[in-house]
N, C-alpha and C positions, 0 to 999 in steps of 0.2 A: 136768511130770515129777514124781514122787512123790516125797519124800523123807523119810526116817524119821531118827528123833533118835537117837544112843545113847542108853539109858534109865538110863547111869551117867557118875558122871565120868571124863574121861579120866585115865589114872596117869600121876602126873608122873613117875617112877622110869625111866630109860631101857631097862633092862629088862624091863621091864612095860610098856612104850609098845613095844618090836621085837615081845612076845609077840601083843601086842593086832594089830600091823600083818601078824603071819606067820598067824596065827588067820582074821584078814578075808581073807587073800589069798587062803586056800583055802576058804572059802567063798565068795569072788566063783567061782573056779575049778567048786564043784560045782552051786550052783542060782544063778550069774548075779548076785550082789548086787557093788557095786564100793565100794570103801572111797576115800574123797578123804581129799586134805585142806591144809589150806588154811595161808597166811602161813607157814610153814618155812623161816628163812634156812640156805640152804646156801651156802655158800661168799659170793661178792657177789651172786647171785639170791635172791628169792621164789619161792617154787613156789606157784603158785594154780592149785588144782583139778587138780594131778596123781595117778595112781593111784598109790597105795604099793606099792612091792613089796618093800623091802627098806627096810631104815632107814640112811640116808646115813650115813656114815663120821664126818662132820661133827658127826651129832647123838648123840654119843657121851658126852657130857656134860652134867649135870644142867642146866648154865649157858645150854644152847642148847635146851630143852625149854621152851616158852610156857608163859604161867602157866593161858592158857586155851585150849588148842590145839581149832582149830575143826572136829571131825571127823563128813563126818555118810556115810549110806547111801542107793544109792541102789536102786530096785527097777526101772533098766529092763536092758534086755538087752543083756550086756556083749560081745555078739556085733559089736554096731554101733557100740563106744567104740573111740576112738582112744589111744595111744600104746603104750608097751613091754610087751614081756610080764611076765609075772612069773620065767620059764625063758626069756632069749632063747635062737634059734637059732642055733645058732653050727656050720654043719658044716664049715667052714675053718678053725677055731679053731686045732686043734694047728701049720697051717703059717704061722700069723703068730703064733705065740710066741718066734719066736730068726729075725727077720728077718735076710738077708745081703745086702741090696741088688737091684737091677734081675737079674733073669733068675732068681733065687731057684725055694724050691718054693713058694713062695704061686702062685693058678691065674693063667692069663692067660684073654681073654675065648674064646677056644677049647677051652681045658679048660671053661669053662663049660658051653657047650654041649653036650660030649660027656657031660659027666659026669648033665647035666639032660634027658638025649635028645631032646637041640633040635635038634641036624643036621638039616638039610629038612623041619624041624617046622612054620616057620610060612608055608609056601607057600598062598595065599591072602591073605596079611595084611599088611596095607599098616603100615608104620613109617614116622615122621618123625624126624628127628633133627637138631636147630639144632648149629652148632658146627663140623661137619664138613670144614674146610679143613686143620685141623694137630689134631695132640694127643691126646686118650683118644678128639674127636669122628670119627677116621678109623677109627680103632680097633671103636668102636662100631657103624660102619655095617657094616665091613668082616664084622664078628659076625653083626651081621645077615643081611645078605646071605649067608654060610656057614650061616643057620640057613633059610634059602630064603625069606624076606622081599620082597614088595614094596617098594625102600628109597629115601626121597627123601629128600637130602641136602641141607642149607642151610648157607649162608654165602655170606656178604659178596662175597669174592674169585672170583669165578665160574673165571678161569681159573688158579687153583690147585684148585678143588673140581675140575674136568673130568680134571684131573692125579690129583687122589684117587680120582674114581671107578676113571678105566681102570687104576690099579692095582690098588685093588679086585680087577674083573673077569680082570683078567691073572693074578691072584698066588693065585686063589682055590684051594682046598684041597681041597675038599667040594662047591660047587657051581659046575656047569660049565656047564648051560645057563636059568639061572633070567632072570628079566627085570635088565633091566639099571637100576644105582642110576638115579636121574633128579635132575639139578641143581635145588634153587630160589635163588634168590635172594634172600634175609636179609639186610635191616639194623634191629640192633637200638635204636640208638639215637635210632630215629622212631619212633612210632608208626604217622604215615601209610602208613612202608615200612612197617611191620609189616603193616598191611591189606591192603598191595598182594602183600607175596609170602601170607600166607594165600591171597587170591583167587587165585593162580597155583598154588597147590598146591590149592587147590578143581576148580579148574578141569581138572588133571590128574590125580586122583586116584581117579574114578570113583565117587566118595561113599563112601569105605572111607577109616578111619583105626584102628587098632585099639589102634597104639603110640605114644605120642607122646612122645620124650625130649627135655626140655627140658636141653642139654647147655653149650650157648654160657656166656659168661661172661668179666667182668674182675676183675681185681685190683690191689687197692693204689693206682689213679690218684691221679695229682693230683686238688686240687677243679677240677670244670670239671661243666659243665649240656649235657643233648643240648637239639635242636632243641626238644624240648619244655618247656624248663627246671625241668628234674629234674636232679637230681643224679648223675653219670655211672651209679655202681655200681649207686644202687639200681630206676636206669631199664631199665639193660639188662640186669641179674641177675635183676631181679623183674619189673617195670612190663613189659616188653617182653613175655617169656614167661605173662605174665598174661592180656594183651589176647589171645596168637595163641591160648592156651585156650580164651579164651571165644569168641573165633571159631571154633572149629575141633570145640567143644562137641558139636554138632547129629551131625557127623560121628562122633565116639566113641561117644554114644548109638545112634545107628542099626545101628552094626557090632555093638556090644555084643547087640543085639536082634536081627539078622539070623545073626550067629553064633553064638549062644546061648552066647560067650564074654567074658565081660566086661573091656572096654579097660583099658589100664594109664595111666597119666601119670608120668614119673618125673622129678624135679628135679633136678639134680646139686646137690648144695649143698657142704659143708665141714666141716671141723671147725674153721675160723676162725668157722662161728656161735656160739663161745665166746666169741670176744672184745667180744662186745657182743650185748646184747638189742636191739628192734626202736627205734633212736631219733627215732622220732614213733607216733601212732597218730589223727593226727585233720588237718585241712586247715590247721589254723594252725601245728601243729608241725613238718608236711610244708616247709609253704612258708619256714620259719623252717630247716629244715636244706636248704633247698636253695637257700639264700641262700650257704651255706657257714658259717656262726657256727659258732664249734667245729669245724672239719672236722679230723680225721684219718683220714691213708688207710684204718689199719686197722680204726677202729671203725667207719667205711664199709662194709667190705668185710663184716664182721663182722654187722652190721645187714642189708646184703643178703642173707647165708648165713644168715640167721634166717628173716627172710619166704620166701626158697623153703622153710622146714621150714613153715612156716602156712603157705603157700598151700596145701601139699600135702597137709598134716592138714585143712586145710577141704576139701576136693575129696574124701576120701575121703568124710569126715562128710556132706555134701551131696548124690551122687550116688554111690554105694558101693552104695545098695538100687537105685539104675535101671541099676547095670550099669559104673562107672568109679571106677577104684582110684588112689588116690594112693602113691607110694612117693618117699623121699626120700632119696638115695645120695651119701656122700664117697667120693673116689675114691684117697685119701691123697697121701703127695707123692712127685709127679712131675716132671722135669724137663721141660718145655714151655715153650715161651714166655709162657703165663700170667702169668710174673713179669716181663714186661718190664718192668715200670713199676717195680719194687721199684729203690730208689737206694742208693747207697753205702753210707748211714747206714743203713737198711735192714739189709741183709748184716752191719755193722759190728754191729749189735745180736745178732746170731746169735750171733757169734764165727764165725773160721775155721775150728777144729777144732772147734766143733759141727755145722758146718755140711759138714764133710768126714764129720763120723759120720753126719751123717743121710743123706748121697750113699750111703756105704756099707754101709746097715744098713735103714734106713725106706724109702727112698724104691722106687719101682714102676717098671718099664718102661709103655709105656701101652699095653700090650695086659694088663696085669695090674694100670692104674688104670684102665680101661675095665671088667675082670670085673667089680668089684661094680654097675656099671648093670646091663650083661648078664644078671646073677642075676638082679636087680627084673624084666629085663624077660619074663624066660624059664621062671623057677625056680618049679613046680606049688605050689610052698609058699605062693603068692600068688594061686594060682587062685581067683578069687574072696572069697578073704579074707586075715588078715592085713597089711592095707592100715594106711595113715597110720602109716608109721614111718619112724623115719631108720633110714639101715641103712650099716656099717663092715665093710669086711675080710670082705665077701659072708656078713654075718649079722645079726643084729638087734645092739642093743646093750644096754649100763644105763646108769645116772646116771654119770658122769663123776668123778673123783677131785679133789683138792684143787688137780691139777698141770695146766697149761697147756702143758707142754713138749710142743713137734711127736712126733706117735707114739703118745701117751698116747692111746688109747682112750675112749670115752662121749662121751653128750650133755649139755648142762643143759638144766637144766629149762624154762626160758621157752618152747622151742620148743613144748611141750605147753598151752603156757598158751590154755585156750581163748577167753576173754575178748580176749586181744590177737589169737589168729584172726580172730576173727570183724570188730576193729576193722580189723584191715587189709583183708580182705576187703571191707567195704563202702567202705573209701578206695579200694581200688582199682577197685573198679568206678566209684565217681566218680573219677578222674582217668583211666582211660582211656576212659572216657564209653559204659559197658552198664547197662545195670539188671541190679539187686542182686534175686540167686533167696535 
């Protein structure tokens, strides 16, 4: 790739360094050039090789301006680069400014649909969706299938998921006689079972895959290792949904090509990938946190909600020109069982009455933390492009604020760091045992 030097030095003057970054940004914007740049402590991350688009709040001060800030230009086509806009979109924005709690006007994944003229849209197209026995994963299918989806539905629990389908199909709105969801059988925490239910959805599926929502997920566990000994979180948040990818690969390509419409991949991640960046990136560090040294649940949970944001920016970056789109969606807080595992201390750490303001004010019913999947998977805004982003509150986002408090908005930046993509990408094709494209 080409890269051109600035042919002066950069101004230290904070002023003069936002002019310099709001200058680049619309010239990336008119003839394609992208501005990086590099080592920038923002709050406790590095940002390496994210695009600028705004000057962090953070770097408001002479004191946080490098002495030798590393900034260079790049001349390929910013068409095919990953992360935020420089304008996110945001067309929900005004009904999650003054949230009121569960049933609120923020949309649920039905307004989605209407609102994106998805109703009976995607009859022909086959959706999978891991997660589906409880929670936003019921929610999600149930979207689907109102959007006229071919919909095969995974999880664990077969006879709770047979309970989700036929209500589904019983409660439906919109579609009355589309095909009926179809059960697989998902467990994430083998791999083996991971191969075995792919091959069960191969084998029923008709070689049509178009959507694939990687939805399932835990939180907070204690330290404990699955069958494969990995570490609970990051095996069945990441590792699991990883493998059924690249199983499932051949299939999204093909549809992508026979339907001249390009498949989506959508990862449910969080806005807990805040609470930590990816903590390993090579086989000795891997094997070193999956020993448990250092374990806490959240920096766990936090680490796994990082890698589904890279797995899902490599995916874009990787296979985006042959036809399959990464999107990466938190779906805010929701009351589900998801939080089984959170303990006393836990809660305790909240407070009560923080914890009763967020019941009343943030959190979602889960047909309205299902919309923002719904959006990635449905919303023309992604046809074809705009791929490899996290996306909040069924929009794009920006950099994140100095605050961590549940509700606050943005990402940090690690998740764009492409250097740690790339390393997790080739860890993971070595531990769940594919070659690395």
């Amino acid at each position: 790739m080409p890269w051109l030097r600035l042919p002066y030095k950069v101004p230290q003057r904070p002023q003069d360094l936002l002019h310099l970054c709001q200058t680049s940004a619309a010239v990336q914007a008119n003839i394609g050039l992208e501005l990086l740049y590099k080592s920038i402590e923002v709050g406790r991350e590095a940002c390496h090789s994210n695009r600028i688009t705004q000057l962090p709040k953070s770097l408001t001060t002479p004191d946080y301006i490098p002495e030798a800030l590393d900034i260079t230009v790049s001349t390929r086509d910013t068409t095919a680069t990953m992360g935020p806009p420089a304008t996110p979109y945001q067309p929900y924005a005004e009904v999650h400014k003054d949230p009121k709690g569960p049933g609120d006007a923020r949309p649920t994944s039905l307004q989605i649909l209407k609102d994106s003229d998805a109703i009976g849209k995607l009859k022909g197209k086959t959706v999978l969706i891991t997660g589906c026995s409880a929670g936003i994963g019921v929610e999600t299918a149930r979207a689907m299938y109102e959007a006229g989806a071919t919909v095969f539905a995974a999880a664990r629990d077969m006879k709770k998921l047979d309970g989700v389908i036929e209500d589904i199909v019983k409660n439906a709105q919109e579609n009355k006689d589309g095909p009926r969801p179809q059960p697989i059988e998902l467990h994430l925490d083998s791999l083996e079972a991971v191969r075995k239910g792919a091959e069960d959805f191969k084998q029923k599926c008709g070689g049509q895959l178009s959507i694939l929502i990687n939805n399932a997920g835990v939180m907070a566990t204690p330290y404990s290792t699955t069958k494969d000994g990995l570490e609970t979180q990051i095996a069945v948040n990441h590792f699991a949904h990883f493998l059924l990818f690249q199983l499932l690969k051949p299939l999204l390509l093909d549809s992508a090509k026979q339907s001249g419409s390009p498949s989506r991949v959508i990862n449910v991640t969080s806005a807990g990938h805040r609470f930590s960046t990816l903590k390993f990136n090579d086989k000795a560090s891997l094997d070193a946190w999956n020993s448990g040294e250092g374990y806490n649940n959240w920096i766990a949970y936090g680490s796994s909600k990082s890698a589904n944001v890279l797995m899902t920016n490599a995916i874009d970056r990787k296979y985006g020109s042959q036809g399959i789109h990464g999107l990466a969606v938190h779906p805010g807080g929701i009351a589900t069982d998801l939080g089984r595992h959170m303990t006393k201390e836990d809660w305790e750490a909240y407070g009560e009455e923080n914890v009763k303001r967020m019941m009343a004010t943030i959190f979602k019913s889960t047909s309205q933390g299902s919309a923002n999947t719904v959006w990635a998977a449905v919303s023309p805004h992604f046809e074809g492009k705009n791929g490899g982003q996290y996306l909040e509150d069924c929009g794009e986002t920006g950099l994140a604020g100095e605050s961590d408090a549940a509700g606050t908005p943005g990402y940090r930046p690690h998740i764009y760091d492409e250097e740690l993509e790339n390393k997790l990408w080739k860890l993971s094709c070595e531990v769940v045992g594919v070659h690395e494209d």
